[in-house]
C-alpha positions in Angstrom: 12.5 21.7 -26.6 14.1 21.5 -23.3 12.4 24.0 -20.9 14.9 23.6 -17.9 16.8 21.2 -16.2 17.7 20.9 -12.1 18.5 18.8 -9.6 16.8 17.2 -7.0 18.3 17.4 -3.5 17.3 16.1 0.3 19.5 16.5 3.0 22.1 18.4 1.0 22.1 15.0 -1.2 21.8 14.7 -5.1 18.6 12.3 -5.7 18.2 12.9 -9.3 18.1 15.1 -12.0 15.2 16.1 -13.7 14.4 17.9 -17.2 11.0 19.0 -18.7 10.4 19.5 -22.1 7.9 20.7 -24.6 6.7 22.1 -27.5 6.3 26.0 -26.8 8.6 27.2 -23.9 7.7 29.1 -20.8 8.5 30.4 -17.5 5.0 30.8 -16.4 3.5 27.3 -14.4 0.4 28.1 -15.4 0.9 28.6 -18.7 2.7 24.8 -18.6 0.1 23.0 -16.5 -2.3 24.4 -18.7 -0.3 23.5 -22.2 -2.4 20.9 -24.8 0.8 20.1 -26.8 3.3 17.9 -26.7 5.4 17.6 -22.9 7.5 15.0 -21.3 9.3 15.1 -17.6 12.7 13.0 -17.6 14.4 11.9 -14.6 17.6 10.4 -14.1 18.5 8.7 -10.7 21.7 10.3 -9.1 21.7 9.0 -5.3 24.2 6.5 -4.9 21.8 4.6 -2.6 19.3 4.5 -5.1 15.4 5.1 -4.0 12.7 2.9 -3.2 9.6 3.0 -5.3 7.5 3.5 -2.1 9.2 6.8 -1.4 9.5 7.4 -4.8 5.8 6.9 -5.5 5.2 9.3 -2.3 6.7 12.0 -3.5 4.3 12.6 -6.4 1.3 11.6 -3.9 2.5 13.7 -1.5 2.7 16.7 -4.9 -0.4 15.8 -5.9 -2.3 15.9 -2.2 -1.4 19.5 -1.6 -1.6 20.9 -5.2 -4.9 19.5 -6.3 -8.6 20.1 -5.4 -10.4 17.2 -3.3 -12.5 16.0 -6.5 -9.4 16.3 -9.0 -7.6 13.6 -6.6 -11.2 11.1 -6.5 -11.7 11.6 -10.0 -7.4 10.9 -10.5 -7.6 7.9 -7.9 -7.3 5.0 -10.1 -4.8 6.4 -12.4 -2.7 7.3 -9.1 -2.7 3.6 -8.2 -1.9 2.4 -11.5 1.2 4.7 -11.8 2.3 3.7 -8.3 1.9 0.1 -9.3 4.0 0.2 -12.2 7.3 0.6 -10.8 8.8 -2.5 -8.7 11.3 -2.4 -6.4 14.4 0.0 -5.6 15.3 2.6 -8.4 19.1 2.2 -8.8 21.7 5.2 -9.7 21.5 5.8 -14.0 18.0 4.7 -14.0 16.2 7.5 -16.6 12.0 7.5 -15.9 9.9 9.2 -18.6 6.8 11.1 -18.3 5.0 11.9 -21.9 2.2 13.6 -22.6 0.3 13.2 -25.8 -2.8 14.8 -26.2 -5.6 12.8 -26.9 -3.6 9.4 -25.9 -3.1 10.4 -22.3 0.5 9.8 -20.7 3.0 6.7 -21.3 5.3 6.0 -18.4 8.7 4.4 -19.2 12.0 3.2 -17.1 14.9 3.0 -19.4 12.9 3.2 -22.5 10.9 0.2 -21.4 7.1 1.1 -21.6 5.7 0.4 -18.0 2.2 1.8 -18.8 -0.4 3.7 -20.0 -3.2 6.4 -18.3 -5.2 7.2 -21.0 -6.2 10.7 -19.4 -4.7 13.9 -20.9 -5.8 15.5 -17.2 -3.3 12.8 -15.3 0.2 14.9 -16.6 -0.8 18.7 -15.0 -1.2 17.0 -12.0 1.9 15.3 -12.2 3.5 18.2 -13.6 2.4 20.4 -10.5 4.0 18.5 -8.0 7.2 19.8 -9.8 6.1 23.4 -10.9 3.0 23.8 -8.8 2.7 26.2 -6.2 3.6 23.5 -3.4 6.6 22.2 -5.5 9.2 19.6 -4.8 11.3 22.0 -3.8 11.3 25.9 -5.0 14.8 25.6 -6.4 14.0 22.6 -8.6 11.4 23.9 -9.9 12.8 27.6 -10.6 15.5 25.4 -12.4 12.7 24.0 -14.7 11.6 27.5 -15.6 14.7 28.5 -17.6 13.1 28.7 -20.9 15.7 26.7 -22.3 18.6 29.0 -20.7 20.0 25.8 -19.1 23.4 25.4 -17.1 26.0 23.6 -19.9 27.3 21.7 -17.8 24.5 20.3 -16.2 23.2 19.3 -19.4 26.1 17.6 -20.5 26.2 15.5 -17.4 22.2 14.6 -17.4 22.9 13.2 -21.2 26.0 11.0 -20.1 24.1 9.2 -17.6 22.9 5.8 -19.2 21.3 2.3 -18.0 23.7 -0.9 -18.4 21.7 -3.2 -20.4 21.5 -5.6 -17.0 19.5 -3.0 -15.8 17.6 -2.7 -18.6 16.7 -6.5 -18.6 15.7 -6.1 -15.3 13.0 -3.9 -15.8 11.6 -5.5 -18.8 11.1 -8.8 -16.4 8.7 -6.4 -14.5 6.4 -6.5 -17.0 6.3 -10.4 -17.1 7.1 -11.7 -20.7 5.6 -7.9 -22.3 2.3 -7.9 -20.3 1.9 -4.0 -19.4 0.3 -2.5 -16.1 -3.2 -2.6 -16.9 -4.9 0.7 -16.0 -7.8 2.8 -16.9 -9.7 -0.2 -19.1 -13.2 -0.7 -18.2 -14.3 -4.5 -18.1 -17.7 -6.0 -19.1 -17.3 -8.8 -16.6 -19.1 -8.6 -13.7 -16.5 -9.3 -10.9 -14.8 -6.2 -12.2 -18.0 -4.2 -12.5 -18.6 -5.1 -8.7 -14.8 -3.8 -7.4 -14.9 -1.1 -9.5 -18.4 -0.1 -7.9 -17.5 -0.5 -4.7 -14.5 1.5 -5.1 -16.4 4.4 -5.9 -18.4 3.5 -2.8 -15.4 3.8 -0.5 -14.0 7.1 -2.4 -17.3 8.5 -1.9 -17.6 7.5 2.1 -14.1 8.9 2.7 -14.7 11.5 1.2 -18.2 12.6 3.3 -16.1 12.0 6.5 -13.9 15.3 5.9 -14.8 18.7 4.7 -13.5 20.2 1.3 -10.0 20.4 0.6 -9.1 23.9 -0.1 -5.4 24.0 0.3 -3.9 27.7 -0.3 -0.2 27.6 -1.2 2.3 27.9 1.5 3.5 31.2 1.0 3.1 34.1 3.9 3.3 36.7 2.5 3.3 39.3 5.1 4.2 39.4 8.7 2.5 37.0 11.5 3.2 38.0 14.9 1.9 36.6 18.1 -1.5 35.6 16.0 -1.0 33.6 12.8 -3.3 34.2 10.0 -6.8 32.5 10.1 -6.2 29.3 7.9 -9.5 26.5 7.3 -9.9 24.3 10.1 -9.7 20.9 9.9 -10.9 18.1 12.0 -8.7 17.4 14.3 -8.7 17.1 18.1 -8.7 20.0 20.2 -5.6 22.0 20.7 -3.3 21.3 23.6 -2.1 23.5 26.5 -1.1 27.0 26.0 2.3 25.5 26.9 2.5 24.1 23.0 2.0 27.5 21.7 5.1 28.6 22.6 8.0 28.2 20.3 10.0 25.1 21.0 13.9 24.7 19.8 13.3 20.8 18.2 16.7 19.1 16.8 16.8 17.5 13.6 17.6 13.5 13.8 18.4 12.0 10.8 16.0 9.3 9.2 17.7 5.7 9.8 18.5 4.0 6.4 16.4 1.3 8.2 13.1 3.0 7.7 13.1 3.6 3.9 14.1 -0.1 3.6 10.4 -1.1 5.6 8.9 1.3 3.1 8.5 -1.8 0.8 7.5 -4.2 2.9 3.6 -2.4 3.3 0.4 -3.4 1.4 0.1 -1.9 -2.1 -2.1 0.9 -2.4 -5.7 1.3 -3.2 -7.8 4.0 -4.3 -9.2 4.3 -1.0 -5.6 3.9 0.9 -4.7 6.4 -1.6 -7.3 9.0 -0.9 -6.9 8.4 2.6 -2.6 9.7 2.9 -3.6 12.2 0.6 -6.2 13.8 2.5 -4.4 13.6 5.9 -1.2 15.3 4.4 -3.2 18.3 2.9 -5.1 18.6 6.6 -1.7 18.5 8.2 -0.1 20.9 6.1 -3.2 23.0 6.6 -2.6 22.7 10.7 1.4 23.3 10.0 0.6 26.4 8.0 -1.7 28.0 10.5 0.7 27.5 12.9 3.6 29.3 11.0 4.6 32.8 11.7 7.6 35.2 9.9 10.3 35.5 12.7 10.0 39.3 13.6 14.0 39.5 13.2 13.7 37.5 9.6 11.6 40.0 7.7 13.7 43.1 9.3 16.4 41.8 7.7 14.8 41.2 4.4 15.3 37.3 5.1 13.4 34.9 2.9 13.5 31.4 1.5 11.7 28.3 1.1 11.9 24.8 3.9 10.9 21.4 3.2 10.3 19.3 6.6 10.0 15.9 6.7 8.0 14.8 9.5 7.5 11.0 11.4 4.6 10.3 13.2 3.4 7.8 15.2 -0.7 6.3 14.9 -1.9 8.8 17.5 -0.3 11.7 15.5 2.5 12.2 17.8 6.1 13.3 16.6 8.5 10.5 16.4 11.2 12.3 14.4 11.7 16.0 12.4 14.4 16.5 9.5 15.0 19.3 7.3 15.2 17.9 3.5 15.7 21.5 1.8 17.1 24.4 4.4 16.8 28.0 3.4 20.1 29.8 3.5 18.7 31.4 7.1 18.8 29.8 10.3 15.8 31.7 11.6 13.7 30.1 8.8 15.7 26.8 9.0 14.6 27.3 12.7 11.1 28.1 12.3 10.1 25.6 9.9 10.6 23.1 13.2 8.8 25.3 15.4 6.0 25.2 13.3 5.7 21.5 13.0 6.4 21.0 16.9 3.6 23.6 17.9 0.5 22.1 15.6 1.2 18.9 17.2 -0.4 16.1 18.3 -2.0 16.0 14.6 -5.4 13.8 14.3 -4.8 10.2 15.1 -4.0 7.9 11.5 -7.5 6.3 10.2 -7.6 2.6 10.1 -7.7 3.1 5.9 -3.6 4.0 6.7 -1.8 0.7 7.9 1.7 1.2 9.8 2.5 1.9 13.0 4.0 5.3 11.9 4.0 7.7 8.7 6.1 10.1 7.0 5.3 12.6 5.0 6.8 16.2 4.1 5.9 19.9 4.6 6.5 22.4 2.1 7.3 26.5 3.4 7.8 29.7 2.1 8.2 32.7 3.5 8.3 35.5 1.0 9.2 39.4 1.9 5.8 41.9 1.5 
């Protein structure tokens, strides 16, 4: 049964529409993300422009880094890679992903009804499923959308079941998979070459890991006032804080991404469980930094003012800014306004480890501010 259906937006732009479904509906997350029957997510590409898979793929890493516990993401590594590897170039407008859970056979991922893959872990859909309904979601509208218990806007619906691949499309994707050959994932090998990567995989996962301390990521949600001290938050490693000077709030303007950048997102190495690891664990120490820094304007919560900010943020290898851009605004400025303060203050973040290639790197900053 359809649980709810919304759309995903960045920059006050339509990027698709998603729908969950399952057997027993809810309006509790937990009670979803803990649910042993039956579930599938849908999405259907809206953007004219299309997507990329990189950024595609980065939003669930991204969902998955700051709404998962440090040994839920080693022991979900692998399967991360394989379901980054199985999509292949740009997502185009009326492409329909699905996302099915069935317990017992783990999760089969499909574009256009064309079976991409399988993860043979029942444990791989929650985590998926929080980046949507988690308590760092995609966005708080999209996923209060998906909480509907069925009590889904008509029209909405209507459009989300018009939207079809052409069957050139449809070809397309089935030469991904090179004459029926599936993404291989999750198969253990007998032969010894394989036994040796997959060994010294674990190595690296494990050596990454021991060079940072637990990840303990609390949502982003303040829930009562921060003044001129913001609430203690775990520290992370990172280097030492700059001048008084950065403390201050700083008025940062928004500059729009150039279209050029998502285009270079393609052109980098694929990931690796050890890449992998690595972007995850810097986003949920940045975050961490962000959230420490982030106060409730004084003027905001006397006027009852809250809402929820999603900040996309551009750094270069040292961990300086390059470039700020509000995805999701809140319908208040001071919020809106915050949000950037809050970024510009906990920089310069840690300098990117050699495991992240680039010379810069993106990721996004989920916020809420909710009223005592």
């Amino acid at each position: 049964m359809l649980n709810g259906i919304g759309v995903h937006q960045e920059l006050g732009r339509e990027i698709f529409i998603g729908a969950l479904f399952s057997e027993s509906l809810s309006n509790d997350p937990g009670t979803l993300l803990r649910n042993q029957q039956p579930m599938r997510m849908e999405l259907k590409i809206v953007s004219p422009e299309g997507i990329t898979a990189r950024r595609f793929s980065r939003l669930w890493i991204e969902g998955l880094a700051v709404n998962s516990k440090a040994d839920a993401l080693m022991a979900q590594a692998d399967n991360t890679v394989a379901f980054d590897a199985m999509f292949k170039g740009r997502l185009v407008p009326d492409d329909f992903v699905k996302i099915s859970y069935t317990p017992g056979k783990g999760v089969s991922v499909t574009l256009n009804d064309v079976l991409l893959g399988t993860i043979k872990d029942d444990n791989f859909f929650s985590m998926l499923l929080a980046t949507w309904i988690g308590s760092v979601p995609l966005s708080s509208d999209y996923r209060d959308s998906l909480l509907k218990v069925g009590d889904v806007n008509t029209a909405l619906r209507t459009r989300y079941s018009t939207i079809t691949p052409s069957a050139t499309r449809v070809a397309e994707v089935r030469a991904w998979i090179q004459g029926g050959e599936l993404v291989a994932q999750n198969t253990k090998s007998s032969t010894p070459a394989k036994s040796a990567a997959a060994k010294s995989s674990a190595r690296a996962k494990e050596e990454l890991v021991a060079e940072r301390p637990e990840v303990k990521l609390p949502a982003l949600e303040i829930e009562k006032p921060q003044l001129d001290v913001p609430a203690p938050a775990a520290q992370v490693a990172a280097p030492a804080a700059a001048s008084s000077a950065a403390a201050k709030p700083v008025a940062v303007t928004p500059t729009p991404v150039q279209p050029k950048a998502e285009e270079d997102e393609d052109e980098g190495p694929a990931l690796t469980a050890q890449t992998l690891l690595a972007r995850q664990f810097y986003v949920s120490d940045a975050i961490k930094k962000i959230r420490s820094k982030t106060k409730y304007p004084p003027r905001a919560l006397e006027r009852g003012q809250a809402g929820s900010v999603r900040v996309a943020v551009v750094i270069d290898r040292n961990g300086n800014i390059l470039n700020t851009n509000i995805l999701e605004n809140s319908a208040h400025e001071m919020l809106n306004k915050e949000a950037l303060e809050a970024v510009k203050r906990s920089a310069p973040f840690p300098a990117l480890p050699d495991t992240i290639s680039g010379a810069r790197f993106e990721f996004t900053v989920p916020m809420r501010w909710t009223l005592p």
